[in-house]
Each structure stands twice: as C-alpha cells, then as structure tokens.
MIDRENLO-229770 format. One record per atom (N, C-alpha, C, O): x, y, z; residue in three letters. Coordinates in steps of 0.2 Angstrom, whole numbers, plus 5000, padded with zeros to 4 digits. Example, Ala and Ser with C-alpha at 12.3 -4.5 7.8 and 13.67 -1.06 7.14 Angstrom:
BEGIN
506649725039Ala
506249785039Ala
506649845039Ala
507149835042Ala
506449895035Ser
506849955036Ser
506450005039Ser
506750065040Ser
//
This chain:
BEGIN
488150894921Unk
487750834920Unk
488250794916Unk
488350734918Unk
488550814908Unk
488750784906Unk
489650754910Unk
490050714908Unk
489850784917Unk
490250744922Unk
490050704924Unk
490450654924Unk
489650704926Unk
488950654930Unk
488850574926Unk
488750524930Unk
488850584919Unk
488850544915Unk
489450494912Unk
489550444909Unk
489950554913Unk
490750514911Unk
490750484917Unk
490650424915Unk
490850484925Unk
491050454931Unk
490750414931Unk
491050364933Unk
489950394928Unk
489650334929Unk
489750294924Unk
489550234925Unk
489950304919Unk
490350274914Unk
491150244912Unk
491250194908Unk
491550284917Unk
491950274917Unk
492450184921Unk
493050174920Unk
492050154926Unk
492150094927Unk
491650034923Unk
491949984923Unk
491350044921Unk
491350004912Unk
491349994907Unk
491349954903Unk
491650074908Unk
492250054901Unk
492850014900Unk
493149984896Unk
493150044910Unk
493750024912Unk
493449914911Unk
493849874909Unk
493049914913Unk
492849844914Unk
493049794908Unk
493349734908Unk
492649844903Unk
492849834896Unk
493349834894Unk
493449784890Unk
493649874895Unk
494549874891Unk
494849814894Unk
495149764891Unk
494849814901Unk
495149764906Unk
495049674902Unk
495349624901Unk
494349694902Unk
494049614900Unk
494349584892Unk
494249524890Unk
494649634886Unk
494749644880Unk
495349624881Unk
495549584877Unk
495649664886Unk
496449644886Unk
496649554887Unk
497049514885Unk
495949554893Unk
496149474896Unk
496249414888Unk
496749374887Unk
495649424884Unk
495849394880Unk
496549384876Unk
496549344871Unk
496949414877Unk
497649394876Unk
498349384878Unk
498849364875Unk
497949404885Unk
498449364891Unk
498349294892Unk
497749274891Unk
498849234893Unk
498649164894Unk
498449144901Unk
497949104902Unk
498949184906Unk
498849164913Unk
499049234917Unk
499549234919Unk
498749274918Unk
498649324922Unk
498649314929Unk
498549254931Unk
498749364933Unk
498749364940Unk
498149424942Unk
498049484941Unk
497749364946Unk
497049434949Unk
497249474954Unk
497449444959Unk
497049534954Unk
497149574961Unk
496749594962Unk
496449634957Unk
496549584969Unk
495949614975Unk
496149714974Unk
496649744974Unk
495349724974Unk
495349814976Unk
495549854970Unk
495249864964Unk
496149884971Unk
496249944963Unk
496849944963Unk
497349964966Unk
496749894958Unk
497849874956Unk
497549934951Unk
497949984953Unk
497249964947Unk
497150014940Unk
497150074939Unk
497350104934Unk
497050084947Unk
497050144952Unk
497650214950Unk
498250204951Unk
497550244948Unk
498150314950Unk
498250324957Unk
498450374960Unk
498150294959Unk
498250314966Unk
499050264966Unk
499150214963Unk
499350294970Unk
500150244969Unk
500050224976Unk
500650224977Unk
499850204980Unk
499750134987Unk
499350094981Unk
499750044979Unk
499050094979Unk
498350034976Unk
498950014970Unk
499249954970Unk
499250064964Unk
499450044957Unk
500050014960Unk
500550004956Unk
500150014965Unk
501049964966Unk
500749914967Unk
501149864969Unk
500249894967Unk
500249814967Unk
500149764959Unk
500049704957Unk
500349824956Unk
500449804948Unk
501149804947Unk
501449754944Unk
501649854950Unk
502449844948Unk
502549784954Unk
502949744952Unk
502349774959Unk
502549714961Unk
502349644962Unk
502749604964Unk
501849644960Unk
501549574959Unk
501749534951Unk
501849474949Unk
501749614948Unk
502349594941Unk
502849554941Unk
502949494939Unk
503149604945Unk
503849594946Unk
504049534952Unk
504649534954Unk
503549494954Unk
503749424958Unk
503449384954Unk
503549324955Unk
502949404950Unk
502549344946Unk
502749314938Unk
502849264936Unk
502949384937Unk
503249394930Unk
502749374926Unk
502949334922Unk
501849394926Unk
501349384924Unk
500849464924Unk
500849504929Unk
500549474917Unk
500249544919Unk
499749534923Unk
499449474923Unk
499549574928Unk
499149614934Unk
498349624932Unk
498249644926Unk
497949624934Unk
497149654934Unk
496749634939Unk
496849604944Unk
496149674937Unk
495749674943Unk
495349634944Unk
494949614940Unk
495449594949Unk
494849554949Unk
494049564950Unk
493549524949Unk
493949614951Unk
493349634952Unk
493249644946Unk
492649664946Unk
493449654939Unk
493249644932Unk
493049594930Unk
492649594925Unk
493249544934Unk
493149464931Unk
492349464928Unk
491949494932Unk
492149444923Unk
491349424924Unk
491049384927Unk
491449344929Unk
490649384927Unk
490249344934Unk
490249254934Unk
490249204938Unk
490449244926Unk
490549174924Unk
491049134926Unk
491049074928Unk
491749194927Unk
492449174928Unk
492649184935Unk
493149174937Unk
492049224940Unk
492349234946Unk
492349154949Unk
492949134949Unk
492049134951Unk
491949064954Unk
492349034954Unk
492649004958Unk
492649034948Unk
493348984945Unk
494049004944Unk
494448984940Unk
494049064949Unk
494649094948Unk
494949134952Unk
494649194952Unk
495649124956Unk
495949124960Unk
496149214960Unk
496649234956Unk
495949254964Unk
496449304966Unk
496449324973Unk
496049314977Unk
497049374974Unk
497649394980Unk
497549454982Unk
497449494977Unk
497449474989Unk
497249534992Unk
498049524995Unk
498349494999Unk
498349584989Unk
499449594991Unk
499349674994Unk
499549685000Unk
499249714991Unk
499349784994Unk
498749824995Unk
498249834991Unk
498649855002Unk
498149895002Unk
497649865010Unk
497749815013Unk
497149925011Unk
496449895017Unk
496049855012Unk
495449875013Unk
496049795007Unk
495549765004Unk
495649705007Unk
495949665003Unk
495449675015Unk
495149605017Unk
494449615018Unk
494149575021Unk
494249645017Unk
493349645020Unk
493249645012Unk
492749615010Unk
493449665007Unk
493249625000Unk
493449584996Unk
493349574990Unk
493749535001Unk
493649474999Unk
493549434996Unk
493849384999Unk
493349404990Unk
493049334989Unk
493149274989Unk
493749264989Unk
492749224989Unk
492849164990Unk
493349134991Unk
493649104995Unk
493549164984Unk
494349114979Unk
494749154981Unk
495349134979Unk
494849224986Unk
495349264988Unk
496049204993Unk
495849164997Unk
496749214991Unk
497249204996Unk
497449264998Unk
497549304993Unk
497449295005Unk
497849335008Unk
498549335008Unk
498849295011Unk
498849395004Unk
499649385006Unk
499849465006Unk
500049485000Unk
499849505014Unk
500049555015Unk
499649605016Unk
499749665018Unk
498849605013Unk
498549645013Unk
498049665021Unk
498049615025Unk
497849735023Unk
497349725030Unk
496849755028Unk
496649775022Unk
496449755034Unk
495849775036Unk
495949845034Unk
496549865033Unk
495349895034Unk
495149955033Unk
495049995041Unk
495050055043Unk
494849935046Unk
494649945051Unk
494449875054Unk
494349825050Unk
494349885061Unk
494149825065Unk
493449805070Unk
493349765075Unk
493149835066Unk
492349835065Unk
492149775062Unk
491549755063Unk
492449745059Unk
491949705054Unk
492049605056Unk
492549585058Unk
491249575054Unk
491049515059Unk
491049495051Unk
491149535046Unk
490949425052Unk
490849365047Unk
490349385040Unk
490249375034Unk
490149415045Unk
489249445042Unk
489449505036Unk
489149515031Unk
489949525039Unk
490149595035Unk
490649585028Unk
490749625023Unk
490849525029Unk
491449515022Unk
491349435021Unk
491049395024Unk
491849415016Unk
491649355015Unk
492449305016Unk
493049325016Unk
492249275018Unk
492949235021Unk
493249185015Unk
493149135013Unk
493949235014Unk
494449195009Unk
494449135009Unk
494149095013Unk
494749105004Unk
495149055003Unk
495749035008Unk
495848985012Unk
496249085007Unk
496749065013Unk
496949125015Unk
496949175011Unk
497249135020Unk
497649195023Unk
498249175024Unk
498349155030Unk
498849175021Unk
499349195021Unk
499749245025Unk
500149225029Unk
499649275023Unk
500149345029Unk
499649425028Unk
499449445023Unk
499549455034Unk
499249525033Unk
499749575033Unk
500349565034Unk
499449615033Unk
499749675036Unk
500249675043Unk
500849675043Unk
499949685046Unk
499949665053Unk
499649635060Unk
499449575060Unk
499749665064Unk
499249615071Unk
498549615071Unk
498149575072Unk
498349695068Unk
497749735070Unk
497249675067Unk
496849635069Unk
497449685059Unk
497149645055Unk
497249555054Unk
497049525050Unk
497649535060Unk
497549475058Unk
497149445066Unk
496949385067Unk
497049495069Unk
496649495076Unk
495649505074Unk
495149485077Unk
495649545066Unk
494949525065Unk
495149465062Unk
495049425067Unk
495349455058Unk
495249365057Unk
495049325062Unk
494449295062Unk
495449325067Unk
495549285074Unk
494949285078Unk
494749235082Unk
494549335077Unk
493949365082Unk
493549325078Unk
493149295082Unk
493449325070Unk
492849285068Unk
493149215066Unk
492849185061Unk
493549195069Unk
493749115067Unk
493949115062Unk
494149065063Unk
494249135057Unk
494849135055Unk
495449115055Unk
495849135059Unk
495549075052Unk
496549055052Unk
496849115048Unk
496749135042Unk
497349145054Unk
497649185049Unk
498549175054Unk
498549185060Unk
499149165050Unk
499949175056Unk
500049215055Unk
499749255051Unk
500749215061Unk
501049275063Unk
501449285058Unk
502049285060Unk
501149285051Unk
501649325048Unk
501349395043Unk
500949385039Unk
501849465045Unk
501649525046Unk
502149525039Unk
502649495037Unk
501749605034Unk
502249645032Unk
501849675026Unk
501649635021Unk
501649745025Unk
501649755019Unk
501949755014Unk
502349795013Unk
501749715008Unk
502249685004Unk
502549764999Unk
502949764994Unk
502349815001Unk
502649874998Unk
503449905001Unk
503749954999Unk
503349865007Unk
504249845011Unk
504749835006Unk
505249855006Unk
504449785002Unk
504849764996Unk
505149794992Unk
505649774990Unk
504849844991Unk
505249884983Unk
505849914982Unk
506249904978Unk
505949944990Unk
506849954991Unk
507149884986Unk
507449894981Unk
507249834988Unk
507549794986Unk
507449764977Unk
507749724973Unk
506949814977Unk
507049804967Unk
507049854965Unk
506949864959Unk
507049904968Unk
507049984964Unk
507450024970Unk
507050024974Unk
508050054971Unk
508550104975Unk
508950134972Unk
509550114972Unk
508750184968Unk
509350204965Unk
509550264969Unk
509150274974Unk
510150304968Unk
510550324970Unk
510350384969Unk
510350404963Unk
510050434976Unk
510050524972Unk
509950564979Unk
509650544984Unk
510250634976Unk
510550664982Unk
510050704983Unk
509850734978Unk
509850704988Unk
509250764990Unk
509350844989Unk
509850884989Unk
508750844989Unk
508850914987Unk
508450964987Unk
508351014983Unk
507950934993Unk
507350964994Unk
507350965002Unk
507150915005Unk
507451015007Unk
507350985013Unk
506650955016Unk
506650935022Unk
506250955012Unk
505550925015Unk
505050905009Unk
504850915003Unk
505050865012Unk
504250825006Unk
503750815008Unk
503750765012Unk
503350855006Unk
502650845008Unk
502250795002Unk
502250794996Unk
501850735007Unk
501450685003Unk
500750675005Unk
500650625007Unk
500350715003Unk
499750725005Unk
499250665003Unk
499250644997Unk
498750635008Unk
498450585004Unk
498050605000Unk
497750665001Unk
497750574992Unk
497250594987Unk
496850644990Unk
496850704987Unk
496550624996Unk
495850674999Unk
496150745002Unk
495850795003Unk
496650745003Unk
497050785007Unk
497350845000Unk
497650905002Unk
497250824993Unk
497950844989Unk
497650964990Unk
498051004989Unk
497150964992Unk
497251044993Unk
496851055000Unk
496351075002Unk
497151025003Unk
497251035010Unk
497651105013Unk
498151115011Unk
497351145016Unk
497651225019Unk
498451215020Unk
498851235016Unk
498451195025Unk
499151175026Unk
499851155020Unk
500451185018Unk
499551115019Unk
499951105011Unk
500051165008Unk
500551205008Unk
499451195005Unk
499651245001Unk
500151295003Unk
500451324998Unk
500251315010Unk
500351365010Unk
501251355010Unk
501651405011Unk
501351295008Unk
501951255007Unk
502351244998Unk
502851224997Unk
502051254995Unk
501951234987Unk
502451284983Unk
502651264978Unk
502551344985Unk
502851374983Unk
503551404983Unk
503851444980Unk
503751364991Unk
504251354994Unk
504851334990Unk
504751284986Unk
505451354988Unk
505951344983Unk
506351254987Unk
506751224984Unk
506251244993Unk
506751194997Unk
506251134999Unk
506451085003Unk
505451144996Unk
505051114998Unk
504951074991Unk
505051094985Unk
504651014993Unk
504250964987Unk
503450934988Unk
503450884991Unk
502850964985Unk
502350904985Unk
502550874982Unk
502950884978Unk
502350794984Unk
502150764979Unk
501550734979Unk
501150744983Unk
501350694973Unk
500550694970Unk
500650614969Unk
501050594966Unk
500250584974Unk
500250514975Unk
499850484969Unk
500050424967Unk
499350514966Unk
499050514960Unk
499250494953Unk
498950524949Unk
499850444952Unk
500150454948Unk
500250384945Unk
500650364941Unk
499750344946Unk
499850244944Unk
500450224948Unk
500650244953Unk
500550194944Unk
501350134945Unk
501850144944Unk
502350104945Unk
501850224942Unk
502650234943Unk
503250254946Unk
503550314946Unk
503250204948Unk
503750204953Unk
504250234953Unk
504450264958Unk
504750214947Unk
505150274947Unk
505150324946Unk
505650354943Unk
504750364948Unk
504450424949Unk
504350444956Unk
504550494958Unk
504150404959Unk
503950424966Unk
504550404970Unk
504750444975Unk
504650354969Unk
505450344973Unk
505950394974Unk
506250404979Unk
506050434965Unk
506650484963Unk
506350534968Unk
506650544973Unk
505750554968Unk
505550604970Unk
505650614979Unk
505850654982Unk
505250524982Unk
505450534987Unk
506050534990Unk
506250544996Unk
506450504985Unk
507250504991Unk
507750574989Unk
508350574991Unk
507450614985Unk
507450694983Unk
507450744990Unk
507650804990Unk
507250714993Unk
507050765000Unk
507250725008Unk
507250665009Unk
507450755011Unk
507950755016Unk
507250735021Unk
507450695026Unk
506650745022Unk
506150745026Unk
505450735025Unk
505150785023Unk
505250695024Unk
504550685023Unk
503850695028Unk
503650655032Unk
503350745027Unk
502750735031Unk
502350715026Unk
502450735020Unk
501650655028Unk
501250625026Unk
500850625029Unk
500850615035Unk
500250625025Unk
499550595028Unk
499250525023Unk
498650515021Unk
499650485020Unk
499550465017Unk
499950375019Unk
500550375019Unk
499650305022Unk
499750265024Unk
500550225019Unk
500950205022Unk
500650235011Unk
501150195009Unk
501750255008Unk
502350245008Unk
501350355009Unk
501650385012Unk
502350355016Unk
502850345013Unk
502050345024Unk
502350335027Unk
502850285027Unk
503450295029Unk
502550235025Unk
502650155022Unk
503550175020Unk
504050175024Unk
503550185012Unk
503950205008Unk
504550255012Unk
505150255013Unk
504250285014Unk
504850325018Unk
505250335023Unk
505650365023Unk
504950275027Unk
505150225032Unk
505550145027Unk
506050125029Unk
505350135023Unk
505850095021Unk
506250115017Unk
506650075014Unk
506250165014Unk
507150205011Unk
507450255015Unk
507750305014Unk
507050225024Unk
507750275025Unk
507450355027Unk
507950385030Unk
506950375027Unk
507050455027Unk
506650455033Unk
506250415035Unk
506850515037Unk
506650535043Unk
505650565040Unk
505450605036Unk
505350525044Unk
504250545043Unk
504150545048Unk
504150515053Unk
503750635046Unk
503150635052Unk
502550635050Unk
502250685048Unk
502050555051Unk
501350545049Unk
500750625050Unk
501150665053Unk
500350635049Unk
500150685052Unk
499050685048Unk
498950655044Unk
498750725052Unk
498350715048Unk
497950795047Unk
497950845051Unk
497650775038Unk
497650845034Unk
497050855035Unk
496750905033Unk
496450795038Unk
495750795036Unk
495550735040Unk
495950685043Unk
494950745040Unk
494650675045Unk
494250645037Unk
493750625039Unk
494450645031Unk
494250615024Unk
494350535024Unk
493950495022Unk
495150525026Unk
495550475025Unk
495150425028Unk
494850415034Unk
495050395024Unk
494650305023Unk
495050265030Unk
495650245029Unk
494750245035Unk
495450185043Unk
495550235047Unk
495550215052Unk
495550325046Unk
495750325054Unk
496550305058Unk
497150315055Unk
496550285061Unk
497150265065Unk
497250195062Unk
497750185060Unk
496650145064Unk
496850085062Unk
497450075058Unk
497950055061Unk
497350075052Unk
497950045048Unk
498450075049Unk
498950035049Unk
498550125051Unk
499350185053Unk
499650135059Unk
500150115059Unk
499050115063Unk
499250075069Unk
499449995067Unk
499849965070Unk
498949975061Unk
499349905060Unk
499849875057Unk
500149825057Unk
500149945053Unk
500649925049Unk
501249945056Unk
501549905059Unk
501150015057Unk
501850005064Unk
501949965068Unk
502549945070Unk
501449925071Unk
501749855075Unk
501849805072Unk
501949755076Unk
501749815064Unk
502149775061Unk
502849755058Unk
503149705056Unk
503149835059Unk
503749865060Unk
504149855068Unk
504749845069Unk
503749855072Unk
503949855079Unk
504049945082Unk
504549965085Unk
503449965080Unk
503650055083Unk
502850025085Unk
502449985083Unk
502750095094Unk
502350095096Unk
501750145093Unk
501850205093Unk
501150105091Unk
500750185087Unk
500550245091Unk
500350255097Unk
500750295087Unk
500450355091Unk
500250395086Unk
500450415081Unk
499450415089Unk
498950485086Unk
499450505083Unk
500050515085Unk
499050515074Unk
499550575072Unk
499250645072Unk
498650655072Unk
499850685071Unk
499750765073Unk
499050795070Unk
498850765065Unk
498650815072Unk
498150875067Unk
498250925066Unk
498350965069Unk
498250925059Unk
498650995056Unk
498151025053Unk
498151075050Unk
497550995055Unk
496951065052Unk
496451085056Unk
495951125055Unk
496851065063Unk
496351105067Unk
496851145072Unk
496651185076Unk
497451115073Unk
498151165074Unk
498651165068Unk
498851125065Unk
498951245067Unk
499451245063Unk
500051245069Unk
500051285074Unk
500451195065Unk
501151175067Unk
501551185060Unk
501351175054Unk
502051215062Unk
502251255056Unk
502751185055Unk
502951165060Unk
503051145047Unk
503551125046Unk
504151105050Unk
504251045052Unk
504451145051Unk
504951125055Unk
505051135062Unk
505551145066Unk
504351115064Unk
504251115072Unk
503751065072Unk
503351065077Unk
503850995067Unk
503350935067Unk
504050875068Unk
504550885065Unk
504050815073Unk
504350775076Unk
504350725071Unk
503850695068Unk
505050725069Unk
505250655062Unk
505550605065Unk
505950605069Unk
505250545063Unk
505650475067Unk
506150465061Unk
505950475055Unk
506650465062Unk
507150445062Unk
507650385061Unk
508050365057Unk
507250345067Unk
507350275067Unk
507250225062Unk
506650215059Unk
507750195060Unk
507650125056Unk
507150085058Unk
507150065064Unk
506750055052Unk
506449985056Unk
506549935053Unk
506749925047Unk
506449885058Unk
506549805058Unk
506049785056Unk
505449805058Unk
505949725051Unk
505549675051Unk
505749625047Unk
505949635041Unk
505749545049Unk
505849505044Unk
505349495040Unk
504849485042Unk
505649515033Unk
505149485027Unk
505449435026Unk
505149415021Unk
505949385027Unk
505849305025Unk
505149275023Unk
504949265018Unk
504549255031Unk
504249215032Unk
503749245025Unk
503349215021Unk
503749315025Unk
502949355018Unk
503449325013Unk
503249285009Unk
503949345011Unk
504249325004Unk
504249235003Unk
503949204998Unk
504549195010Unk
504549115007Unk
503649125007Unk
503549115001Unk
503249125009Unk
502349115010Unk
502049135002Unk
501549114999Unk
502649184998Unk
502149214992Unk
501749154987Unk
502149104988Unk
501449154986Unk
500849094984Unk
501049094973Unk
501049044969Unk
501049164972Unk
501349174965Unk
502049204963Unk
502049244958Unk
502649194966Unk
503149214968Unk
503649164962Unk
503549114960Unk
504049204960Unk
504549144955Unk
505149124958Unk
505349164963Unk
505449084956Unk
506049054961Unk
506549094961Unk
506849094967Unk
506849134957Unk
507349184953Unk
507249234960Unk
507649244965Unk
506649274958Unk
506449324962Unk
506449324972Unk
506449374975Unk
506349254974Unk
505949224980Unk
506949234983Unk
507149264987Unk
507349184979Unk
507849174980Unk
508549264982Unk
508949274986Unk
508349294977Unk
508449364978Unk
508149414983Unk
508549464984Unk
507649404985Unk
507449444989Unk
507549404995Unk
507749445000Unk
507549354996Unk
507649315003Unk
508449335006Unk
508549345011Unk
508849324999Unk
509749365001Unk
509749415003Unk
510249435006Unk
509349465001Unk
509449565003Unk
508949575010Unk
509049595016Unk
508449545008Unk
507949575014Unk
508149585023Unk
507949635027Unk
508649525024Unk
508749535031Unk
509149575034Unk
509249585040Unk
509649595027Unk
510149655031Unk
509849715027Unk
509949765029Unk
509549705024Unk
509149785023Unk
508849805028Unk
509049855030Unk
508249765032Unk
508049795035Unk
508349765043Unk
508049765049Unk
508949755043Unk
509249755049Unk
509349695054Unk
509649705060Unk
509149645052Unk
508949595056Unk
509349545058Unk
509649515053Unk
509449535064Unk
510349485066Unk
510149405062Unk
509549395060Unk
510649375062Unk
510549305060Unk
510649255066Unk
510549195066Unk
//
C-alpha cells in the first residue's frame, strides 16, 4: 500500500521540484514527454538540447496550466508527436505509431523535421505540413561526445526498460566476455557511450539502443525480448529509412531461442545528411550550429 502511495506521489513532487527550480531559471528550454526520465532515449534530450541551447532543460508537461498557453516547447527526442501541444515545434521527434487522426492528438505549432518518413506520413494523412527533413536528433551525440576506448567485451546486450529481466538476457549476465547494459540510467551519457563502444557487438531491443550503436559504428542486431515495447515495428521501421536501410522484423527471442552468436549483426555504416535537422534547429546557437554542420557530413559519409 504504502508503494501504492509513493508512485502516485511521485509526479507531484517531481512537478514540484521542477516548478521551484523554474523560478530561478531566466529562460529555459521546454521539452515534450520525459526529458526527467531515467530512462537514457527520453534523459538525452537534456544533454542535448543543453548542449545546442546552452539553456537548462524541463518538462513541459510541468508547466502550470497558467503558463502552458504562453509558452513555447520542442518535441527533439523520442515517440512524443501525438502529445503535442499547441505551442509544440517539431524538430526530430516521431510517432509512437501510425494510427492516429487529427482527433487523436493536437496539432503543433510547427513541424520542423521528424524522425522519419513513417511519422511524417501521419502528419501528411491528417493535413499537416511537415518536410522532408529526417533525423533523430540523438544522431548527433558522436559528434559532441566520442571518446576513445578499446573494447573489451565481445557482446553487449541492451535490453529495453520492460525487457531489463527478460529470460534470454539473463542467461547471459554472468558471462565474463558479455556486457548488460541498464538503459536506466538519466543523462549520462558518458556512461553509456564508454560502456557502448566497450563491446565489439551489440544486441538490442531497445529503439536509441539501436540508434547509438549504428552511429558509433558497432556492428547491432535489433531483436525483440517481449511484445511490452510501447510502437512495435513502427518506430524501428521509421528511424531506418531514415537512415536509408530497408526495415526488417526483428528477431523473437522469446518465443525462439537463438543463441548469441548465431544472431545476424549489420555492420554496415549509415548515411544520413544531418545538415538540413541541424540548420532547421529552432534553439540552436551559432557556435554549436556551425560545428556540427563541419563534422556531420563526413561522419556519417556523405559525398559533397
């Protein structure tokens, strides 16, 4: 009972702390969904909106109800377009799925860039402006955080939150050449990075999972631990052809076991221009805008 009581307490307090802090921020940047989040897909929208804003990060669903109307926030990382609000600009975020009508979410202020095709084809369906400009803005982090480390693990297992004691995994945890890792971890980045480029191969059920390990480079195989994961294929499928890989079903690892090293790792580098998502950023600072616009294209490969 009294757990019962802490959970339904514990987002007004967060509300509260959040709303206490604001008063001593001058000009904050709001973000759509759970920048607050331990979960590290949702809390990387704190080290990077930081680090292009150079303004601290919050929730805009904290807002009170006096200041939502008059106050501007960004759906950047994550499935948060169907929650929306008015004063919402899009820049990089998608759909959760491709179910949803005019009726079902509220229509931004602007759309700027999504995810990818999938989610900029709901916009398109319900009259929406949204262009063709594709990219998870969590593409970006190579190019402000890469440090240098020799692997040392031949596999990395990165299980989504709902996934984190999943049969299969387990039986993997205690392996000496094996790594979980715990995506539950906030914002810190340089934690999860060391840890991802620690290991020579990555399996994931987890979408910034894949994300991250396709952009430093490591050989992933998507896979799924549970039918728990909030999208299904959609999102797996809108970020790859945002990349330009064709989507395919991932594995089922809980209703076939496939042992480790008999799971199929891509390999291949991916392409995508971030110019068009970097010059569109809406809270982007000049320093930063000009920096990532110099590295981005040969990072990820792109002819001139």
């Amino acid at each position: 009972m009294l757990h019962k009581i802490k959970d339904l307490l514990k987002p007004l307090v967060e509300k509260y702390r959040v709303n206490k802090q604001l008063r001593s921020f001058a000009d904050p940047i709001f973000v759509d969904g759970f920048p607050e989040s331990r979960n590290f897909g949702d809390a990387l929208n704190v080290t990077l909106v930081k680090y292009l804003s150079g303004k601290d990060v919050f929730p805009s669903r904290f807002l009170k109800q006096t200041s939502q109307k008059h106050t501007t926030s960004y759906a950047v990382i994550g499935s948060v377009c169907q929650w929306s609000r008015p004063q919402t600009i899009v820049w990089g975020a998608g759909f959760i799925g491709d179910k949803f009508k005019t009726e079902d979410f509220v229509k931004p202020s602007q759309v700027l860039a999504v995810r990818g095709p999938l989610s900029r084809a709901v916009y398109q369906a319900n009259g929406i402006d949204c262009p063709v400009c594709y990219g998870d803005p969590a593409l970006l982090l190579p190019l402000i955080y890469n440090p240098i480390i020799e692997p040392v693990y031949e596999y990395g297992i990165i299980p989504h939150y709902v996934d984190w004691d999943a049969k299969w995994v387990d039986q993997y945890r205690s392996e000496k050449n094996m790594l979980v890792i715990n995506i539950m971890i906030g914002d810190n980045h340089e934690l999860f990075v060391k840890q991802l480029k620690s290991c020579r191969k990555i399996v994931t059920s987890s979408l910034h999972g894949l994300i991250l390990a396709q952009a430093y480079g490591i050989p992933v195989c998507a896979v799924k631990l549970s039918d728990s994961v909030a999208g299904g294929e959609f999102k797996f499928a809108d970020y790859l052809l945002s990349v330009g890989r064709e989507p395919k079903e991932r594995i089922n690892l809980f209703e076939q076991e496939v042992p480790i090293g008999d799971l199929s790792y891509d390999s291949e580098p991916i392409h995508i221009d971030l110019t068009p998502l970097i010059g569109l950023c809406p809270f982007i600072q000049q320093d930063q805008r000009a920096y990532l616009l110099s590295k981005s294209r040969s990072y990820y490969r792109i002819e001139n």
